[in-house]
C-alpha positions as CSV (number, residue, x, y, z in Angstrom):
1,X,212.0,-46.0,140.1
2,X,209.8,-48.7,141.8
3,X,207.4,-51.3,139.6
4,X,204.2,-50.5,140.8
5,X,203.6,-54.5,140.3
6,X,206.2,-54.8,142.7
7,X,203.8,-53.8,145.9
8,X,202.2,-56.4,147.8
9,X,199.0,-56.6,149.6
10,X,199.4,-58.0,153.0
11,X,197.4,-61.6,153.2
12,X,195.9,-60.4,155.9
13,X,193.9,-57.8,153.9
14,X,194.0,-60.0,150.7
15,X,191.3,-62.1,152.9
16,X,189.2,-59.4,154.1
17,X,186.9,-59.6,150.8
18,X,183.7,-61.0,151.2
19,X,182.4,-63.5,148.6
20,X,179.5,-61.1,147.4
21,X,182.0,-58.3,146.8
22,X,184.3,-61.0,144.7
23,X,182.6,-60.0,141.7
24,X,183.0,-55.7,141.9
25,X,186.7,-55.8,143.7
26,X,187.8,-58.2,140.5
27,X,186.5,-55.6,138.5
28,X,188.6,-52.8,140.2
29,X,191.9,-54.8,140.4
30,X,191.4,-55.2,136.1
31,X,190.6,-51.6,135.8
32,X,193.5,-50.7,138.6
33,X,196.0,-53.1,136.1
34,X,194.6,-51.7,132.8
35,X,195.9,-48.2,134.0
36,X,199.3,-48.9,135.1
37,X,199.8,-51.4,132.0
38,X,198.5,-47.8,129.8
39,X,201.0,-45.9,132.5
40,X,204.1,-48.2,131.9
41,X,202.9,-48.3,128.3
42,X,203.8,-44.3,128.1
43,X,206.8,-44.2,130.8
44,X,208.2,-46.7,127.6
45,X,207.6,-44.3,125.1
46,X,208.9,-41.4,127.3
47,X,212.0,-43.1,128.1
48,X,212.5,-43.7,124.4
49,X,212.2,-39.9,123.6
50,X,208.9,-40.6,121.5
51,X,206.9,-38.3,123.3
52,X,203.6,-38.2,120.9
53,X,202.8,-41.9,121.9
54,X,203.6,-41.2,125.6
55,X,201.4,-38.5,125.3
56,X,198.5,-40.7,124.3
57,X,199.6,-43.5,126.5
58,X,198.8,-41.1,129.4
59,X,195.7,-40.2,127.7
60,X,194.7,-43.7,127.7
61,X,195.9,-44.4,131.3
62,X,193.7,-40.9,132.4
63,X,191.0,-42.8,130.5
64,X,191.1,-45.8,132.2
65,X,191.7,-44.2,135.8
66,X,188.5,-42.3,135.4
67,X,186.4,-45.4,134.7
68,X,187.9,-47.4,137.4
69,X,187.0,-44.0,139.8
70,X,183.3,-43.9,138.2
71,X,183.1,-48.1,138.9
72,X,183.9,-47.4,142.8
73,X,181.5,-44.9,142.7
74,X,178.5,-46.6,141.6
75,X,179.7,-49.7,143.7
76,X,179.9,-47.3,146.8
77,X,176.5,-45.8,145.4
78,X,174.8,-49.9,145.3
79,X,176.2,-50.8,148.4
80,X,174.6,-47.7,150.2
81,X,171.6,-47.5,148.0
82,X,171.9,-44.1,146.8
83,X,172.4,-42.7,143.7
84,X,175.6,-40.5,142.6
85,X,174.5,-38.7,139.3
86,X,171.6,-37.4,137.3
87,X,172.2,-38.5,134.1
């Protein structure tokens, strides 16, 4: 099975940031990295048989992935200056 960690981003795209966005595209790679760690977290747990704490690893990693989806969104949303919910 492949390390997620182990994929590379091209430089070429790695520069492609502008300095404004610095701030929200840091803030995507740490929620990005909190999910896998949660992920790798519960592939552990599965691979140890202990399936209750891979359970809630994955819960955790769902969690997490949902967050870093809702954090796109309302960057997507301030960029474009509209607004995506009604809460």
């Amino acid at each position: 099975m492949a390390k997620v960690r182990s994929f590379a981003v091209r430089e070429s795209l790695a520069g492609t940031t502008r300095g404004q966005d610095q701030p929200a595209a840091d803030a995507l790679v740490a929620a990005i990295r909190k999910t896998v760690d949660a992920l790798e977290g519960a592939a552990e747990e599965a691979g140890k048989g202990m399936l209750g704490p891979a359970k809630l690893g994955l819960l955790v990693a769902t969690s997490c992935l949902i967050d870093a989806l809702e954090a796109v969104d309302v960057e997507f949303a301030r960029r474009s200056g509209t607004t995506t919910r009604s809460d």
